[in-house]
ROLO-805706 format. One record per residue (C-alpha): residue in one letter; chain; x, y, z. Coordinates in steps of 0.05 Angstrom, whole numbers. Layout:
# residues N
+---------+--------+--------+--------+--------+
! residuo ! cadena !   east !  north !     up !
+---------+--------+--------+--------+--------+
!       a !      A !      X !      Y !      Z !
...
+---------+--------+--------+--------+--------+
END
This chain:
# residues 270
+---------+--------+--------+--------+--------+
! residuo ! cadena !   east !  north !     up !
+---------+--------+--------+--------+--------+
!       x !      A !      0 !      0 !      0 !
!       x !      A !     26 !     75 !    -18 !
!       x !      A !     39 !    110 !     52 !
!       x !      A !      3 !    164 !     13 !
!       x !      A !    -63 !    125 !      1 !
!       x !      A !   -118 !    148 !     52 !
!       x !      A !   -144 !    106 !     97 !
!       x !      A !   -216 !     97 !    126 !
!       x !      A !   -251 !     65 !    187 !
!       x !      A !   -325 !     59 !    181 !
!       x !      A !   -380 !     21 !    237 !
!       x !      A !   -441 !    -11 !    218 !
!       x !      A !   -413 !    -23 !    148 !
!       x !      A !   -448 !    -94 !    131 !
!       x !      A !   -516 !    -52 !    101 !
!       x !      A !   -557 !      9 !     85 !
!       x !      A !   -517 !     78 !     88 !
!       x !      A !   -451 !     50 !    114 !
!       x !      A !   -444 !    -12 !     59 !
!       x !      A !   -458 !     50 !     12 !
!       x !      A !   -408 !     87 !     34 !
!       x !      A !   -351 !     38 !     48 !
!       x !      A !   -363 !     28 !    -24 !
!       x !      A !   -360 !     98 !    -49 !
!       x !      A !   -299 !    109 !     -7 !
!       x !      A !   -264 !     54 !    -37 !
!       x !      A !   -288 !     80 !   -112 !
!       x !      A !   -257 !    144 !    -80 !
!       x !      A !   -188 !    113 !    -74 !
!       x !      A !   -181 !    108 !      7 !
!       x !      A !   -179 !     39 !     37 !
!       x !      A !   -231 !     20 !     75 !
!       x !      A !   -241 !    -28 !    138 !
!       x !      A !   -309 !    -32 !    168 !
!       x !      A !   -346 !    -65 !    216 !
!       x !      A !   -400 !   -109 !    230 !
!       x !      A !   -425 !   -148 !    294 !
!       x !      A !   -432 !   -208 !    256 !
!       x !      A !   -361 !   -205 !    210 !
!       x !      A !   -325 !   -267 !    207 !
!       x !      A !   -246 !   -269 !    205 !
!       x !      A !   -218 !   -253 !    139 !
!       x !      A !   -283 !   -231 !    112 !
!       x !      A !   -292 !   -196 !     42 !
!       x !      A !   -361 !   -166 !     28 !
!       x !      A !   -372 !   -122 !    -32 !
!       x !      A !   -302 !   -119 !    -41 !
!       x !      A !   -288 !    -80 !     33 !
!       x !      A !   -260 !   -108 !     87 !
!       x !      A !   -302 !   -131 !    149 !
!       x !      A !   -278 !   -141 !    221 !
!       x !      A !   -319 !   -158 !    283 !
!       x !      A !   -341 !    -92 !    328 !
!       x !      A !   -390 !    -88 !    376 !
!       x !      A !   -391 !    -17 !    398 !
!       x !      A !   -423 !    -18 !    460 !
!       x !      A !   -367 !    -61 !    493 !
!       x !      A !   -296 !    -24 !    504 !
!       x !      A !   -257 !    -94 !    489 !
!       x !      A !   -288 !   -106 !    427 !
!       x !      A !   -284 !    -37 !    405 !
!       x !      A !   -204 !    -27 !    429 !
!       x !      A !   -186 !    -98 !    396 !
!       x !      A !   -226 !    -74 !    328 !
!       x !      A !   -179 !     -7 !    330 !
!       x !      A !   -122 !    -40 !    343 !
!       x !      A !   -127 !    -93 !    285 !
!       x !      A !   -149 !    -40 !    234 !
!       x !      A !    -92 !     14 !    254 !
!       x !      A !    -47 !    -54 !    248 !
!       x !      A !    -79 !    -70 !    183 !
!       x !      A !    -77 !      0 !    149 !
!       x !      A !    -20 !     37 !    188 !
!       x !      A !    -50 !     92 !    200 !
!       x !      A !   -125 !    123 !    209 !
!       x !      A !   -144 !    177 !    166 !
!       x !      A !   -217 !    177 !    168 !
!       x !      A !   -270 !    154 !    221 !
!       x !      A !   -337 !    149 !    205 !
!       x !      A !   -383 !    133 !    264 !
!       x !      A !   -446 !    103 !    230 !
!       x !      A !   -470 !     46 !    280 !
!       x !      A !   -529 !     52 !    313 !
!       x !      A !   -610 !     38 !    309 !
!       x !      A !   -684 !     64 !    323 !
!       x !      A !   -731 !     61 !    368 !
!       x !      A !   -806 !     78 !    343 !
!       x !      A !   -853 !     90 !    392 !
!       x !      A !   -882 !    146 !    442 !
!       x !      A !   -828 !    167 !    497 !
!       x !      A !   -866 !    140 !    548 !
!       x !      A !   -868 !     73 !    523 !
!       x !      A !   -802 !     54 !    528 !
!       x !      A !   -772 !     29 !    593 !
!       x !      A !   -712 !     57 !    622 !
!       x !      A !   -679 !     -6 !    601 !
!       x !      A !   -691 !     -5 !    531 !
!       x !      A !   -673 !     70 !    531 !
!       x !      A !   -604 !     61 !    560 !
!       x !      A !   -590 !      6 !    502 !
!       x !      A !   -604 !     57 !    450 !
!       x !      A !   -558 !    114 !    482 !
!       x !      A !   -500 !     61 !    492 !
!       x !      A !   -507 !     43 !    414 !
!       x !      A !   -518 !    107 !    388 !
!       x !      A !   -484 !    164 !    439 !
!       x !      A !   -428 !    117 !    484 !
!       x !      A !   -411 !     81 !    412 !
!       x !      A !   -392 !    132 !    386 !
!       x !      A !   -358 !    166 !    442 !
!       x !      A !   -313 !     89 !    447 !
!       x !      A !   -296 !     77 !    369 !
!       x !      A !   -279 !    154 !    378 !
!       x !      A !   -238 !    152 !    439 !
!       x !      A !   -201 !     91 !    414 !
!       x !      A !   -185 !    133 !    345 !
!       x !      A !   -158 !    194 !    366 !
!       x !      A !    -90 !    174 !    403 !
!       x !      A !    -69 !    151 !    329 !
!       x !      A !   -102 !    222 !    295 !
!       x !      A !    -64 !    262 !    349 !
!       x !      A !     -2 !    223 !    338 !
!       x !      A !     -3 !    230 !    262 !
!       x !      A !    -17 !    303 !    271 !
!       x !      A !    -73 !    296 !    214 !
!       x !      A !   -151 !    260 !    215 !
!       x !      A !   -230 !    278 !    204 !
!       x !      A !   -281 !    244 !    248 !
!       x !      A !   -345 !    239 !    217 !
!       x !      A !   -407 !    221 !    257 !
!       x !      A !   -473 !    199 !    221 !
!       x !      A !   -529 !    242 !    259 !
!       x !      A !   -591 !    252 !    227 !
!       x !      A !   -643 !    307 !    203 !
!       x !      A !   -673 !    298 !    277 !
!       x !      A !   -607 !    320 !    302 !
!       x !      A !   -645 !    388 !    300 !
!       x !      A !   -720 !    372 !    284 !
!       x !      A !   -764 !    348 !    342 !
!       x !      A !   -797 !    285 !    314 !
!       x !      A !   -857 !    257 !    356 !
!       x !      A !   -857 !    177 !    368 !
!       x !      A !   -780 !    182 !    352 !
!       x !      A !   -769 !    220 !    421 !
!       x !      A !   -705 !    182 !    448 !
!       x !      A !   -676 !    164 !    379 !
!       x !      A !   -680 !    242 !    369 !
!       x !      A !   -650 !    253 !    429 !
!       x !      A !   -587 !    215 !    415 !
!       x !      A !   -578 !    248 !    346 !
!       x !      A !   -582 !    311 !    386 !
!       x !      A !   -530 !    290 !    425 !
!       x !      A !   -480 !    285 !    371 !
!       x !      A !   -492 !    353 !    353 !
!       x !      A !   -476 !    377 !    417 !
!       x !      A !   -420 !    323 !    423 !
!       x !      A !   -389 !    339 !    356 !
!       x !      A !   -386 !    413 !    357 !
!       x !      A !   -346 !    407 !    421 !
!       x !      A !   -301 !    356 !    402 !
!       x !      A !   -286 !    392 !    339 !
!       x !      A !   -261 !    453 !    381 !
!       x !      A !   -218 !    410 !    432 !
!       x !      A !   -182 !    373 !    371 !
!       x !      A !   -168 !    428 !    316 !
!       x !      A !   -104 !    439 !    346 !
!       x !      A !    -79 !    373 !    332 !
!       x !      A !   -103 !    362 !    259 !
!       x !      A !   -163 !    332 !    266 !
!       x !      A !   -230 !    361 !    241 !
!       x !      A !   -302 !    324 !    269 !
!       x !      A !   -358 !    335 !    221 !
!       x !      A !   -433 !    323 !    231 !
!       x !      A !   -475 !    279 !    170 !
!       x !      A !   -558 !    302 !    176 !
!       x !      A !   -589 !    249 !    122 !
!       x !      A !   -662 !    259 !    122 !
!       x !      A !   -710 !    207 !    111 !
!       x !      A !   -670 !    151 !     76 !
!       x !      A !   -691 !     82 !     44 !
!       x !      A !   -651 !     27 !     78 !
!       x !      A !   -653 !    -26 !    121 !
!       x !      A !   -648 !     23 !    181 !
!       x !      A !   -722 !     21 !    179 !
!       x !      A !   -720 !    -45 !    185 !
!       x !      A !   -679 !    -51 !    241 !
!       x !      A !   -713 !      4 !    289 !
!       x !      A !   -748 !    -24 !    344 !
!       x !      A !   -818 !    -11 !    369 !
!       x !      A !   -827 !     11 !    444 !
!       x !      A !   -829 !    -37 !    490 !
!       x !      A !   -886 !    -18 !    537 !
!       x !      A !   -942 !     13 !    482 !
!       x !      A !  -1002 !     48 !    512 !
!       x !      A !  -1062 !     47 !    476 !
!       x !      A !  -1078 !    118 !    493 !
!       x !      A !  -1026 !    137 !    438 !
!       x !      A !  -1057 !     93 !    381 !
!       x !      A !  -1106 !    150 !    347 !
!       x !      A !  -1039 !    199 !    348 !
!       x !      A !   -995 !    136 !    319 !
!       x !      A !  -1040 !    135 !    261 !
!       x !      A !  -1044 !    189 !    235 !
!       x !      A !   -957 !    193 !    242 !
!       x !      A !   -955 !    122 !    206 !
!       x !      A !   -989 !    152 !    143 !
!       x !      A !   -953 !    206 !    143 !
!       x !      A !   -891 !    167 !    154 !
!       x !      A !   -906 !    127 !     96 !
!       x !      A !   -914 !    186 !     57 !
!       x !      A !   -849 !    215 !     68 !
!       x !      A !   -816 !    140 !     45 !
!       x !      A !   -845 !    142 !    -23 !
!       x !      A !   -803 !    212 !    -17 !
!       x !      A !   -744 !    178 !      9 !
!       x !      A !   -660 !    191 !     -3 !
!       x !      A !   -623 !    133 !    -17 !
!       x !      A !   -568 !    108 !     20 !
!       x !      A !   -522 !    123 !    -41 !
!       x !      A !   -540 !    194 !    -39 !
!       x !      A !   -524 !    199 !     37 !
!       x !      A !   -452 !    158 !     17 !
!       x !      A !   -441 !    217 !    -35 !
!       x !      A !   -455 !    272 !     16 !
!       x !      A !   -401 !    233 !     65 !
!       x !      A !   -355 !    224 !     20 !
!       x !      A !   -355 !    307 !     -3 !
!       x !      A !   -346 !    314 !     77 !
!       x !      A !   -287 !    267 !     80 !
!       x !      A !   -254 !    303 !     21 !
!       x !      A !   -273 !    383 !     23 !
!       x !      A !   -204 !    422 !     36 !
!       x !      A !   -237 !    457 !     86 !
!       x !      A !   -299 !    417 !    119 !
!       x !      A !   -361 !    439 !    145 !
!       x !      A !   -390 !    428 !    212 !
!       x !      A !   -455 !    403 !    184 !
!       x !      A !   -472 !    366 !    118 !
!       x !      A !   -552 !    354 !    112 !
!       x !      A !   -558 !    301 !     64 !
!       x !      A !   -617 !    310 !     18 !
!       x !      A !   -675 !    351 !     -3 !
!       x !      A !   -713 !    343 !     67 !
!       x !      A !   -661 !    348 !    110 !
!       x !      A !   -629 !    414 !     73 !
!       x !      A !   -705 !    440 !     77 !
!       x !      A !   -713 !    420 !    147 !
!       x !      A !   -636 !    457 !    169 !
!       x !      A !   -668 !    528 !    134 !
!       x !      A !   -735 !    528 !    173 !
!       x !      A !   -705 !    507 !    239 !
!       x !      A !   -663 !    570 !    228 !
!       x !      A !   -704 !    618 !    198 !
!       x !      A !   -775 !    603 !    209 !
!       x !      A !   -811 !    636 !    275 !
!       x !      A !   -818 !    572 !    329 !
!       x !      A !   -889 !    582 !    318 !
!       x !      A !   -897 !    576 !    255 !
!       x !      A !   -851 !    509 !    252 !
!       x !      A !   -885 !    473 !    307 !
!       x !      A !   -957 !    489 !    260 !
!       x !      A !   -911 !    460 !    196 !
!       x !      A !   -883 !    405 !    238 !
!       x !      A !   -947 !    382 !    276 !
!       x !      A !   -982 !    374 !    206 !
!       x !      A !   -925 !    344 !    172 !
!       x !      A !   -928 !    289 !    220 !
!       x !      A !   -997 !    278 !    208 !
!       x !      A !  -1017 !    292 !    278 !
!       x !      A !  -1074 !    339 !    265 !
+---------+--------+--------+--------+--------+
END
């Protein structure tokens, strides 16, 4: 391998917007390790490189580093794209189930990220991207706690970023929208419903379903990361797709309430 061939290390890489993007970062010219929960040794898929990570435990997560940084010599690029849903009313989801979600989708990334940057600091050079989500900065009703941890990167992120200019590295935020993969199928519903929510749930399912014929593909999202990864001089945040760039300008600009009217209709809940 050319020392001067960029490298990449990407979670939840086996499907949907990560398989996309190893992909595209590959057609890109970096090489690419990801990970997968499920990866066996030695394993090939799609051409990219899978190894065995499960982000929500610090062994797994230190030993993954450690073979990839061995593998590739150094790190270049992180992209922290693990994670999953949870559909359902806030209430409805014990404490339990709650904590599961933040230690996949916040303390994940805060591991994979804490393993990664004593190599960025030491090469003097690296870009952290973490895959939020257009409800890093929209409220979404019955996606309260998945919300929640996207808005949690935001606030994550833009710190970090200001802690670790000096040494090199630059952390960028990815906002896809609504996106057509197998995310979707992979959320899971709440664990205690409540019938009291079902009328309100209705009306959000059609509109949900609405907004997937409407959907961004995971390629498009892979295209937007890999512009992050490779702009001279990167953005904070990158909303990937029509919905999500639409969504950034009237959180910003529109009076609060005038976008709670928009957002209570657009969720179909009256």
């Amino acid at each position: 391998m050319s020392k001067q061939q960029k490298t990449a290390f990407l979670t939840g890489a086996s499907s949907g917007i990560g398989k996309a993007t190893a992909i595209a970062l590959a057609k890109a010219g970096y090489r690419v390790i990801g990970t997968s929960r499920t990866a066996e040794p030695g394993e090939m898929r799609d051409g990219i490189r899978l190894i065995a990570c499960d982000v929500t435990s610090d062994a797994s997560v230190s030993a993954a580093i450690a073979q990839a940084h061995a593998e590739l010599g150094h790190i270049d690029l992180l992209i922290n794209n693990a994670g999953f849903g949870i559909v359902g009313a806030a209430e409805e989801s014990s404490i339990e189930q709650v904590r599961a979600l933040y230690d996949t989708n916040v303390l994940g990334v805060v591991r994979v990220t804490n393993a990664v940057l004593p190599i960025m600091r030491a090469q003097g050079s690296g870009r952290i991207l973490n895959v939020g989500s257009g409800l890093g900065f929209i409220p979404a009703p019955f996606n309260a706690h998945y919300s929640a941890t996207k808005h949690a990167l935001e606030g994550y992120s833009e710190s970090l970023d200001h802690e670790v200019r000096g040494f090199g590295v630059r952390v960028v935020v990815i906002e896809p929208g609504t996106t057509a993969t197998a995310f979707e199928a992979s959320s899971v519903p709440a664990d205690a419903p409540l019938s009291q929510y079902d009328a309100l749930r209705a009306g959000y399912n059609v509109a949900y379903a609405k907004a997937m014929k409407a959907a961004d593909t995971a390629q498009s999202v892979a295209d937007t990361i890999v512009r992050a990864a490779t702009d001279t001089a990167p953005k904070l945040r990158y909303p990937s797709g029509k919905v999500a760039q639409q969504g950034a300008f009237a959180r910003r600009f529109l009076p609060r309430g005038l976008f709670d009217k928009v957002l209570h209709k657009q969720f179909g809940l009256g």
